[in-house]
C-alpha positions as CSV (number, residue, x, y, z in Angstrom):
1,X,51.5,67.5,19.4
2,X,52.8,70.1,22.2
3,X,51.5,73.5,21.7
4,X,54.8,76.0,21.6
5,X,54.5,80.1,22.7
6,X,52.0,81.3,25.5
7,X,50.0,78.2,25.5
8,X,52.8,75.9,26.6
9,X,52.5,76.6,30.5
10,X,48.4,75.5,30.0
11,X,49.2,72.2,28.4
12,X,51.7,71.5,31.5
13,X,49.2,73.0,34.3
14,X,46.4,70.5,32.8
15,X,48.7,67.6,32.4
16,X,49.7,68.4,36.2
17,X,46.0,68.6,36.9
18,X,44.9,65.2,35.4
19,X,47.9,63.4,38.0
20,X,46.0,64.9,41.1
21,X,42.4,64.8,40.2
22,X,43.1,61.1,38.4
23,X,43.9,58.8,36.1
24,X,41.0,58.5,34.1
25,X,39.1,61.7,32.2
26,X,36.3,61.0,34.2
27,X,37.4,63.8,36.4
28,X,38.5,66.3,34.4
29,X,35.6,65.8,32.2
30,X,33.0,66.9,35.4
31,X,35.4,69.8,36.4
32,X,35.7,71.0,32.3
33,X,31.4,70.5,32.3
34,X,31.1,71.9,35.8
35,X,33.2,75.4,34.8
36,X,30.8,75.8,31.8
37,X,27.7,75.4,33.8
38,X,28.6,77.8,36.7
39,X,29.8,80.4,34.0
40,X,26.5,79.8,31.9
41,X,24.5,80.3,35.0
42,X,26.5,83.1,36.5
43,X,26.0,85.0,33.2
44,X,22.4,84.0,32.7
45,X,21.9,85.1,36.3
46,X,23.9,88.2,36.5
47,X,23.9,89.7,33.1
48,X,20.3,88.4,31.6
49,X,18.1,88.6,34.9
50,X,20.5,91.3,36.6
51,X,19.6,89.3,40.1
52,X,20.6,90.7,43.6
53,X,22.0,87.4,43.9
54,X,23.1,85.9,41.4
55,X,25.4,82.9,43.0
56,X,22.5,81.1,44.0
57,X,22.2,79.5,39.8
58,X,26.5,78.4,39.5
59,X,25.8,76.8,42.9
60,X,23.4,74.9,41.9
61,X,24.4,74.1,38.6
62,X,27.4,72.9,40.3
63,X,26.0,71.2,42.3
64,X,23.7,68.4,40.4
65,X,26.4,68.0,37.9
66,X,27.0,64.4,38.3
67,X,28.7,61.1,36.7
68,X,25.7,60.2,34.4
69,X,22.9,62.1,32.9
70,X,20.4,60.3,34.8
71,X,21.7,61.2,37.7
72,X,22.0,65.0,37.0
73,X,18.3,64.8,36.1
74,X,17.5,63.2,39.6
75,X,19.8,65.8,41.4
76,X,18.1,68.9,39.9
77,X,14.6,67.4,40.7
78,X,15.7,66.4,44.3
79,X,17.5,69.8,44.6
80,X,14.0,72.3,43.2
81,X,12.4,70.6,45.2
82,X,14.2,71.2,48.5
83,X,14.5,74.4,47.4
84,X,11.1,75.0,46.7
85,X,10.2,73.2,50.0
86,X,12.3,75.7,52.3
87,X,11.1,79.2,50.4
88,X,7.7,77.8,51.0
89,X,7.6,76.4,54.2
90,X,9.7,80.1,55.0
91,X,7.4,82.3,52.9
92,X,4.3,80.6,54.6
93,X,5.3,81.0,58.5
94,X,6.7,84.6,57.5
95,X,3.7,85.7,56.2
96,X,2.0,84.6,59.4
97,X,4.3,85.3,62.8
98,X,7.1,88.0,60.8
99,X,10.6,87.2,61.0
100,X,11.0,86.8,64.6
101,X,12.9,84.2,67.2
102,X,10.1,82.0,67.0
103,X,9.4,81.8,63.2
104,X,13.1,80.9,62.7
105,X,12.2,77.8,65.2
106,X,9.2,76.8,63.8
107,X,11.2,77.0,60.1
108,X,14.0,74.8,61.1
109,X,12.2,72.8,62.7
110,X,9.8,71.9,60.1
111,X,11.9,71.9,57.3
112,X,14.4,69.5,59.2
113,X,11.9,67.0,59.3
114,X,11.0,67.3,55.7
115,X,14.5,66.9,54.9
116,X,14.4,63.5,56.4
117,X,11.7,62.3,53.5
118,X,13.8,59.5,52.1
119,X,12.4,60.9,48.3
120,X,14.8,63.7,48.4
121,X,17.9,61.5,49.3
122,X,20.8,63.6,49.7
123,X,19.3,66.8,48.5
124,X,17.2,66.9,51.7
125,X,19.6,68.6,53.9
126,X,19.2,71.7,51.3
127,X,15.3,71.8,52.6
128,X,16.6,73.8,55.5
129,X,19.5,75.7,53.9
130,X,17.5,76.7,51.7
131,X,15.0,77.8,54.2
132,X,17.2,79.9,56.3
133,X,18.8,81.7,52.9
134,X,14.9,82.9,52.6
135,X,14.4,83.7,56.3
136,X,17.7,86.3,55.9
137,X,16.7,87.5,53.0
138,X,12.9,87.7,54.2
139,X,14.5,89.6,57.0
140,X,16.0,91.8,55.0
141,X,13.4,93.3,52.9
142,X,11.7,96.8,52.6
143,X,8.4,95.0,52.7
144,X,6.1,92.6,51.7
145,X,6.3,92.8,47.9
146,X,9.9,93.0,47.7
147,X,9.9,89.9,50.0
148,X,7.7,87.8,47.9
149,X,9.8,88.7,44.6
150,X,13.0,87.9,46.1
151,X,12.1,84.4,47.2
152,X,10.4,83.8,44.3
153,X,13.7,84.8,42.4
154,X,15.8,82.2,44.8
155,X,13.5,79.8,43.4
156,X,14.0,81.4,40.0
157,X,18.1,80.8,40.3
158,X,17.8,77.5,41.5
159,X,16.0,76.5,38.3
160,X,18.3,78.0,36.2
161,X,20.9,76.8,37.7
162,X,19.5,73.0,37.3
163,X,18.6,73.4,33.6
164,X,22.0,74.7,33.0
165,X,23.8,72.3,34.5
166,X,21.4,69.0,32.9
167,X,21.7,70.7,29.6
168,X,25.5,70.9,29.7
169,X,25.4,67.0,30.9
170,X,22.9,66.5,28.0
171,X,24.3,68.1,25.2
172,X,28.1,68.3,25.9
173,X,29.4,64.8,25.1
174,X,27.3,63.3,27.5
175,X,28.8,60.0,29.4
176,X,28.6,56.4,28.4
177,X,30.2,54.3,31.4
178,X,30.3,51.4,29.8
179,X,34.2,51.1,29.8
180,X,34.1,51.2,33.4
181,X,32.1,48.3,33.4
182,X,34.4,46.4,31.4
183,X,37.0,47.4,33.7
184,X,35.7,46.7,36.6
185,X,35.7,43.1,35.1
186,X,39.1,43.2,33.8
187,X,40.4,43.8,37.0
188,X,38.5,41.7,39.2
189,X,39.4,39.1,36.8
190,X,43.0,40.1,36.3
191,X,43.6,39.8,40.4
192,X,42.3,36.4,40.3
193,X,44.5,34.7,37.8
194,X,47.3,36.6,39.6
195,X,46.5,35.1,42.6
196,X,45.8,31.7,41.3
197,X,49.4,32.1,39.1
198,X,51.3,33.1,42.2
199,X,49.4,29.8,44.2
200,X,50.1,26.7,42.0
201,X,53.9,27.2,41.2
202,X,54.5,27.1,45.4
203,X,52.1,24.6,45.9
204,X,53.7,22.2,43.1
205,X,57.4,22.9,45.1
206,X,55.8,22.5,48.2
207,X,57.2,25.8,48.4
208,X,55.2,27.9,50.8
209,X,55.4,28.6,54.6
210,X,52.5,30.0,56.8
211,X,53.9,33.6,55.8
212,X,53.3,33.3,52.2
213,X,49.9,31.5,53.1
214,X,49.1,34.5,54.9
215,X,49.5,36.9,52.1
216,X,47.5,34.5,50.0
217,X,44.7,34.9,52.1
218,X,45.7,38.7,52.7
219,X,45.0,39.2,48.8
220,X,42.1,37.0,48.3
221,X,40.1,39.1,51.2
222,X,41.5,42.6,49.1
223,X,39.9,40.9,45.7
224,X,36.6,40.0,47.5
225,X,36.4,44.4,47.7
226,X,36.6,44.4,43.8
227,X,33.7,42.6,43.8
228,X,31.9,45.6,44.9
229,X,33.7,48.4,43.0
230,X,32.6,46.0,39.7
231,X,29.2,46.2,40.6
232,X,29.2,49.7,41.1
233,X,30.9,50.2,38.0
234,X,28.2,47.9,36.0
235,X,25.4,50.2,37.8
236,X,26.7,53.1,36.9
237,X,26.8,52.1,33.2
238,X,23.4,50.9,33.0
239,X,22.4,53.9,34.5
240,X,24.8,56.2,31.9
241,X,22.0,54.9,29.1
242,X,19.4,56.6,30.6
243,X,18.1,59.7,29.2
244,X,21.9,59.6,26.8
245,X,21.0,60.6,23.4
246,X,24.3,58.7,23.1
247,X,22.5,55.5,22.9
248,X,21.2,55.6,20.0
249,X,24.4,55.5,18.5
250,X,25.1,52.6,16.2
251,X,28.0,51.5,18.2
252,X,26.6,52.2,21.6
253,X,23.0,50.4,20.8
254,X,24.9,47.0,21.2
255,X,24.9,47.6,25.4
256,X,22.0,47.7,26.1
257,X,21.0,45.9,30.2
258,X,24.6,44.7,29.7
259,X,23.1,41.2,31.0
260,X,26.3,39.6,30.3
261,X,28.2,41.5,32.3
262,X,26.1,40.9,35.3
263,X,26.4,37.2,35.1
264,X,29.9,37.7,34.5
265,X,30.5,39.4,38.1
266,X,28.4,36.9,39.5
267,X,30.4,33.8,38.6
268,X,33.7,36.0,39.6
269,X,32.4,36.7,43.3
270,X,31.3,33.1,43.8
271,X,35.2,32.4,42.5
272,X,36.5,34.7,45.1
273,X,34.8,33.3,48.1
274,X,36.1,29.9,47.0
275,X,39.4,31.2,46.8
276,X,39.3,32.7,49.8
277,X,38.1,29.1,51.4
278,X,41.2,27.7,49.7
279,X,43.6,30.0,50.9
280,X,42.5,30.2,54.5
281,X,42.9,25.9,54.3
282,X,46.5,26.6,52.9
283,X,47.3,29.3,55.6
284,X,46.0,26.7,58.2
285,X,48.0,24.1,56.5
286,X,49.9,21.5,59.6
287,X,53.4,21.4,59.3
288,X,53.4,17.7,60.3
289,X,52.0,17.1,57.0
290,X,54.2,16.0,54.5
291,X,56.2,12.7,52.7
292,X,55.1,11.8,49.2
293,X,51.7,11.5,49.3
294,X,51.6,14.4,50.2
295,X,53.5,16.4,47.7
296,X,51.7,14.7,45.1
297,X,48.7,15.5,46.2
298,X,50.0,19.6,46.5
299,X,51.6,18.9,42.8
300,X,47.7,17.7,41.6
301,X,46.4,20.4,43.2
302,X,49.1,22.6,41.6
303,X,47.6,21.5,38.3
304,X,44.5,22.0,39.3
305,X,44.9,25.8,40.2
306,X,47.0,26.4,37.1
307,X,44.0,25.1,34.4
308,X,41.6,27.3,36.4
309,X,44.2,30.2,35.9
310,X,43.7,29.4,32.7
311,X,39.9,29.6,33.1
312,X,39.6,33.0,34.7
313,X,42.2,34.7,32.5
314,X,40.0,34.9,29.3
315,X,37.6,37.4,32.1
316,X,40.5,40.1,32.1
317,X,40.3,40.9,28.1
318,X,36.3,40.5,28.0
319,X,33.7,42.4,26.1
320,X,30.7,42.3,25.0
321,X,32.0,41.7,21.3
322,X,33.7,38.7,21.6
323,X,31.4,37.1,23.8
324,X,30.8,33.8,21.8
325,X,34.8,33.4,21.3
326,X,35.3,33.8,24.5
327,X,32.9,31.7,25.3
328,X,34.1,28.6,23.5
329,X,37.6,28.9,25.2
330,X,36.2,29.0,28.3
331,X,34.4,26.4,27.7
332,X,37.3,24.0,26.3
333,X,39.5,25.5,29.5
334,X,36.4,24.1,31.7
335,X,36.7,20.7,30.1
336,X,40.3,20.9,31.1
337,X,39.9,21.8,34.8
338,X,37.5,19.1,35.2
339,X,39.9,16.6,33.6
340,X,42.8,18.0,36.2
341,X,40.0,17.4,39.4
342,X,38.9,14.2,38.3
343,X,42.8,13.4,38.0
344,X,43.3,14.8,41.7
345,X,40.2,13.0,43.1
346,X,41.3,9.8,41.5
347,X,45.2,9.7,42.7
348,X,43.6,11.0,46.4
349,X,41.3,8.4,47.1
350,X,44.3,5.4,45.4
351,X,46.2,7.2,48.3
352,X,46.7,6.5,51.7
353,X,46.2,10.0,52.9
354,X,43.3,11.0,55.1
355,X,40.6,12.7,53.0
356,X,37.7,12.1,55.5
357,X,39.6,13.3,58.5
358,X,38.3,17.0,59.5
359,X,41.5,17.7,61.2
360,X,43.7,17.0,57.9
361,X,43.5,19.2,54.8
362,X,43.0,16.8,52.2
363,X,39.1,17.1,52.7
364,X,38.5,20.4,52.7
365,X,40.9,20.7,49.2
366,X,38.8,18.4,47.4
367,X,35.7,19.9,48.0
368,X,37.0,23.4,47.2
369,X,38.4,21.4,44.1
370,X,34.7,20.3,43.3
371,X,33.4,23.7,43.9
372,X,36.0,25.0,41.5
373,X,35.2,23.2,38.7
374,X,31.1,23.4,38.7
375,X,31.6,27.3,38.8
376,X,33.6,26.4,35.2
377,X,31.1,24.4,34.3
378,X,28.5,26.9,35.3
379,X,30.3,29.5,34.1
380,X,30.6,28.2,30.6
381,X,27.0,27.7,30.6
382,X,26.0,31.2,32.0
383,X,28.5,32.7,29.0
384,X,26.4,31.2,26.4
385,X,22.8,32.2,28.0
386,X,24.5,35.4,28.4
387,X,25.7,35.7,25.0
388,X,22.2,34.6,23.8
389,X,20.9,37.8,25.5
390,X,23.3,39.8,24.3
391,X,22.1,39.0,20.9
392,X,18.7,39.4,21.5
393,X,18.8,42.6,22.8
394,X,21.2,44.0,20.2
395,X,19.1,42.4,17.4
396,X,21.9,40.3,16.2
397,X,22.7,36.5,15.7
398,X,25.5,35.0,18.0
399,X,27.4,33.3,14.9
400,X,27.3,36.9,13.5
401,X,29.8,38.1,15.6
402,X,33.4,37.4,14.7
């Protein structure tokens, strides 16, 4: 439903919003959380504590609002303590050589190095901002006492700040990125059995030319990337768990170290490097090679590509719910891939062609043909271990799940 009257030019500024920021809520949902925290903090701040300067808690609260609870936990510890760091090492120095060239010196310089302690990760660059915000405002006061109460009420901000911004995270519908996990997968997956669809039809017309070849192996290097954005993904959804009250929700209890989904990335980047084997053969393929051994052989190999298609497709719709159904078809799709290479091995070595020769292609097919199907079989095998875990962790039998 479209709102009507004065709240019709909102609904269109946030629907513009969500095409720049991204496709996903993930976005809007930190800028929506991140508003609320700086408000929060700028009134708790300004209104409550009447502070001289009262940006220091939105900043903050800003600033350690991240993707996952966890993380805006870790941030806000990282981030006090910089802060705390600075004001002292600042306070301390001031108290004994005044605010002159040479304490300023001395501060950087020591709170530099400090900033480099690998505990504070990011956060450690805000050792020494943090230290020269003191040094002006040390600089700035009527005296001693005034001094001491203003740093102390940086460090008071910054705290605010924090707990403003972690309870937000906490309390305010806090993320579960386990969809982006699954995603991660789907994708992955998804470009594979593209890849391997676009492959076998060309390869069973003997209808591809170094060009095409190239693009093969063009897209199989851009797949080996996903790899990585999966894994990131499935880290970031583990860590989304942590500290989540959201957990503990009867549909959320069944991820719990999403072991299946590890496994599952694994067996998908071993795929991808053999792919990427196979397609850098095909791109190297002679064009002296050819007559009807030849293009049989291709057509085998056609057949070949197309069951494993069938293999890796199943990957694209995966979840953890429908683990053990998916693991059956994968399995019966293995059985057929090993079928199709024991075909192609058999018609190769009844053939005349040169399999043994390290110039020719042959070779090199039928080994990346082997590797192929032990990652199905291994695959297969890894699905049902994983879906064992699954179960055990969730507290479930596998033949529970439909």
């Amino acid at each position: 439903m479209v709102p009507h009257g004065g709240w019709t030019w909102a609904w269109q500024w946030l629907g513009r919003a969500k095409s720049v920021v991204g496709r996903g809520p993930q976005a809007l949902e930190l800028i929506g959380k991140s508003t609320l925290a700086a408000a929060a903090s700028w009134y708790v701040a300004h209104d409550l504590v009447a502070a001289q300067t009262p940006a220091f808690a939105p900043f903050s609260a800003v600033l350690i609002m991240q993707v996952t609870v966890y993380q805006s936990m870790l941030q806000a510890l990282r981030y006090l303590a910089a802060v705390c760091a600075g004001v002292f090492v600042q306070a301390g120095l001031g108290i004994m050589a005044g605010p002159g060239l040479i304490t300023f010196v001395l501060v950087a310089l020591i709170t530099l190095a400090i900033g480099r302690w690998r505990h504070l990760g990011a956060q450690g660059t805000e050792v020494a901002t943090a230290a020269f915000f003191a040094f002006s405002t040390y600089s700035a006061s009527a005296g001693m006492r005034q001094s001491v109460d203003q740093l102390g009420q940086i460090i008071l901000l910054v705290a605010i700040g924090c707990a403003i911004g972690v309870a937000v995270n906490l309390l305010l519908w806090p993320p579960m990125r386990y969809r982006s996990a699954e995603s991660g997968i789907h994708t992955l997956a998804g470009d594979l059995s593209a890849l391997l669809a676009d492959i076998h039809p060309a390869l069973r017309e003997h209808g591809f030319d170094e060009e095409r070849a190239r693009q093969w192996r063009q897209r199989a290097t851009e797949i080996a990337w996903l790899v990585s954005q999966a894994r990131t993904a499935l880290h970031t959804a583990v860590e989304s768990r942590h500290y989540n009250p959201r957990r503990l929700l009867p549909r959320n209890r069944r991820h719990t170290d999403f072991c299946a989904y590890r496994d599952v990335i694994d067996a998908l980047e071993r795929v991808t490097h053999q792919l990427a084997s196979l397609t850098r053969t095909l791109h190297q393929w002679p064009q002296n090679e050819e007559g009807n051994e030849c293009n049989r052989f291709l057509r085998d190999y056609a057949d070949l590509l197309e069951a494993f298609a069938h293999f890796t497709r199943p990957f694209s719709e995966i979840d953890e719910d429908r683990l053990p159904r998916r693991a059956e078809e994968l399995c019966a799709a293995a059985t057929t891939v090993q079928d199709k290479r024991e075909r192609l091995v058999d018609r190769a070595q009844s053939s005349s062609l040169a399999l043994n020769d390290p110039s020719r292609p042959y070779g090199i097919l039928l080994a990346e043909a082997t590797r192929l199907m032990e990652e199905a079989e291994h695959s297969c095998d890894m699905l049902h271990h994983a879906t064992e875990c699954t179960h055990k962790t969730s507290g479930t039998s596998a033949g529970s799940t439909a």
